[in-house]
N, C-alpha and C positions, 0 to 999 in steps of 0.2 A: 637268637644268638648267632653271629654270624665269626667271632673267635671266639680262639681255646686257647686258656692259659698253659702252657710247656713251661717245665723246671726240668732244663737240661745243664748236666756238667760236662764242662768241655776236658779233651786230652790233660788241657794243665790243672785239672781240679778247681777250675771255679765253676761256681754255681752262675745259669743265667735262666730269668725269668723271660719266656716269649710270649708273645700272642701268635696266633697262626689262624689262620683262615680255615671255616668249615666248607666252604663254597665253589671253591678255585681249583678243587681234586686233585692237592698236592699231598704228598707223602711226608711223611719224618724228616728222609734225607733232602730232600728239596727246602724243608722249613730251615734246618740246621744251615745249608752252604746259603740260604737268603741273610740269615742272618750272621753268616761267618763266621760261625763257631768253631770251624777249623779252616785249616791253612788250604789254599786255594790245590786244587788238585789233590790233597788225601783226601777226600769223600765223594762219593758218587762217582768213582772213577769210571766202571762201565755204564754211568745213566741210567741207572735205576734197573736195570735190565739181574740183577741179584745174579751178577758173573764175577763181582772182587770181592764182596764182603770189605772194604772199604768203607761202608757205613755201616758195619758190626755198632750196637750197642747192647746197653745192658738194660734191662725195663725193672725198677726196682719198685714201684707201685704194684696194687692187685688190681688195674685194670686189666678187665677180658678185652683181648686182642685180636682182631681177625684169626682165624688159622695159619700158621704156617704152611705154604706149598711145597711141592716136592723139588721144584729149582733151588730156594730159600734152605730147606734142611739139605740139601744136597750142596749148596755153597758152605753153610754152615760147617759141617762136616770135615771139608776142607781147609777150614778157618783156624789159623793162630789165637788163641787167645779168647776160646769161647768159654762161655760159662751157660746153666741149666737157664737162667733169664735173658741170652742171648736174641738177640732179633734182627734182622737186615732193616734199619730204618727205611730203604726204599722200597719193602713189603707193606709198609704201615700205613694207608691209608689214615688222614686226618680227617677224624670222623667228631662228632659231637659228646660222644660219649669219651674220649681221650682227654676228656676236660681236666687236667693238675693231674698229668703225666709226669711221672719222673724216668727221669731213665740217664744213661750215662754213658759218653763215646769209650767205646774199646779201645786200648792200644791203638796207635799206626802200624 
């Protein structure tokens, strides 16, 4: 298997189906702004570095997910608009096991 199918809804409530790469050691938020799921500059504002929470989402599937780190809960924290299934998509390694991810961008 070299992609993973991603069911992400974007800011306006629509649903989109992606493919994403297991190979290429890209994250969530890297998948979401390839495919332009939101408007250019609201996501990955600080480049993955998990200093805006700009790519806050929501992970509504029971996939196990890496750990959260202590930058990640410490931005979170800080964050408008979080909820208990919150995640920085630029924490999220796209791994094989993320296979029919769902998850759903936060607010702007």
């Amino acid at each position: 298997m070299s992609d993973i199918t991603l069911h992400i809804t974007d800011r306006e409530g629509k649903q989109h189906q992606v493919l994403a790469p297991i190979d290429m050691a890209m994250n969530l938020m890297e998948v979401i702004r390839s495919y332009e799921l939101a408007p250019e500059g609201t996501i990955g504002v600080c480049g993955g570095m998990a200093m805006c929470a700009s790519c806050q989402c929501y992970i509504t599937s029971d996939h196990e997910l890496s750990a959260m780190g202590d930058d990640e809960d410490i931005m979170l924290a800080e964050a408008f608009h979080v909820e208990d299934n919150s995640r920085l998509g630029c924490q999220i390694p796209i791994t094989e096991q993320l296979d029919g991810l769902i998850l759903e961008l936060a607010p702007e």
